[in-house]
C-alpha positions in Angstrom: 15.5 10.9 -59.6 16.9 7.7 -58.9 20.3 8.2 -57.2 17.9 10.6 -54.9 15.3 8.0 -54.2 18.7 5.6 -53.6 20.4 8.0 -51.3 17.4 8.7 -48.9 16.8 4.7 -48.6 20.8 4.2 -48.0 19.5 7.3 -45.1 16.7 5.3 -44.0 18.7 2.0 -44.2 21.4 3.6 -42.1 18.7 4.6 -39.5 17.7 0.6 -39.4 21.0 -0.2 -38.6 21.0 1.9 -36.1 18.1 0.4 -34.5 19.2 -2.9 -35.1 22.4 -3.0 -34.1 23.4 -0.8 -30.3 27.2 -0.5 -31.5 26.1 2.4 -34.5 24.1 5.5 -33.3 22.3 8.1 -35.9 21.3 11.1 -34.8 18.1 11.5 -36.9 17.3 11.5 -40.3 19.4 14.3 -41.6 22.4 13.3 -40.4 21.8 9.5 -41.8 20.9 11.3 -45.0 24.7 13.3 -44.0 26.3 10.0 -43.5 24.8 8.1 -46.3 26.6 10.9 -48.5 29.6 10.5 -46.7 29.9 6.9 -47.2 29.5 6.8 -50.8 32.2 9.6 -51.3 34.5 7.2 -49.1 33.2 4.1 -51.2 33.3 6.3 -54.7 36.6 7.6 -54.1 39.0 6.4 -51.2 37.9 2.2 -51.4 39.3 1.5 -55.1 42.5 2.8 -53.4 42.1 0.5 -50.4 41.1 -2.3 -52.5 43.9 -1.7 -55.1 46.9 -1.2 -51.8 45.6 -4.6 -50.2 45.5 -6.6 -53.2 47.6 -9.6 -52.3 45.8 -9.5 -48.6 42.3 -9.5 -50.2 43.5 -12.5 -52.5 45.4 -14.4 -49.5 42.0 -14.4 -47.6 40.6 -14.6 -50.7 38.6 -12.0 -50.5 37.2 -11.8 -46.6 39.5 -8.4 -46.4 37.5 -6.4 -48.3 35.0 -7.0 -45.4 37.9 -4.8 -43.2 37.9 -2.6 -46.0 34.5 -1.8 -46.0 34.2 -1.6 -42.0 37.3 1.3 -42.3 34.9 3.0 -44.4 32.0 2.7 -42.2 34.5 4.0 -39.3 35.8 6.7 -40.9 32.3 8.5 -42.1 31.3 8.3 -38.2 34.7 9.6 -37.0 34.2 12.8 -39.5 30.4 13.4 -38.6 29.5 14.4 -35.4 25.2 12.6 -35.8 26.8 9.3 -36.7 28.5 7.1 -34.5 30.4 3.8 -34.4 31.6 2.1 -30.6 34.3 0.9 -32.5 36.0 -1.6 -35.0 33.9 -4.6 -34.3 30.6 -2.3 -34.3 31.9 -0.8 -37.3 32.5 -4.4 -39.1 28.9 -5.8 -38.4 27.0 -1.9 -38.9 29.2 -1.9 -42.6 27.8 -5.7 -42.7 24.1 -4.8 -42.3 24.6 -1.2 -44.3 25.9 -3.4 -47.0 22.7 -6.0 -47.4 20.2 -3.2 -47.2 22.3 -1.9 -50.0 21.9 -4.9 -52.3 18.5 -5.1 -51.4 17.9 -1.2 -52.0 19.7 -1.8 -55.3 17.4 -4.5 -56.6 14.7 -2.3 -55.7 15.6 0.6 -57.2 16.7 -0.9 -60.5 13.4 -2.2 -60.3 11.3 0.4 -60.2 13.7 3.0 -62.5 14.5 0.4 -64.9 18.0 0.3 -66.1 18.9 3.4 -68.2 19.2 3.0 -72.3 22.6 3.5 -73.6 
């Protein structure tokens, strides 16, 4: 229940940014709910990879490049959708920006409400 109520506000918070911001274009709800799956594929499984490749970049800026990271992920889930769309790099650097507070705050929220699980 809670990783679906977390993926349809990452949808909704994808659809904000979208209206926030005129670089990133969604194409409705069911392709920001599309999207938002995309993304955390890219994030679950291609970013540790990034992250791990651009280690001495990411500590020689101490740590700003994992805000280029992150924007490459943004770009690459709207170049593989066709409801979700990026103007480019610098649209896709302050969208992942945005996508990325809502996050946080969608985090808090639902950890919040579902309470951490017992282990």
């Amino acid at each position: 229940m809670k990783i679906l109520a977390r993926w349809f506000l990452l949808a909704a918070a994808l659809l904000l940014v979208a209206n926030l911001y005129p670089g990133v274009t969604v194409h409705g709800f069911g392709a920001a709910l599309i999207a938002a799956f995309v993304l955390g594929l890219l994030n679950t499984l291609v970013r540790p990879l990034l992250v791990l490749l651009t280690l001495p970049v990411t500590l020689i800026t101490l740590g700003l490049f994992l805000f280029v990271i992150n924007a490459l992920m943004f770009w690459a889930a709207a170049s593989v959708l066709d409801g979700f769309r990026v103007a480019g790099f610098g649209a896709a650097l302050i969208g992942s920006v945005f996508y990325s507070l809502c996050g946080m705050v969608i985090d808090a929220a639902v950890e919040q409400l579902f309470g951490r699980p017992a282990l």
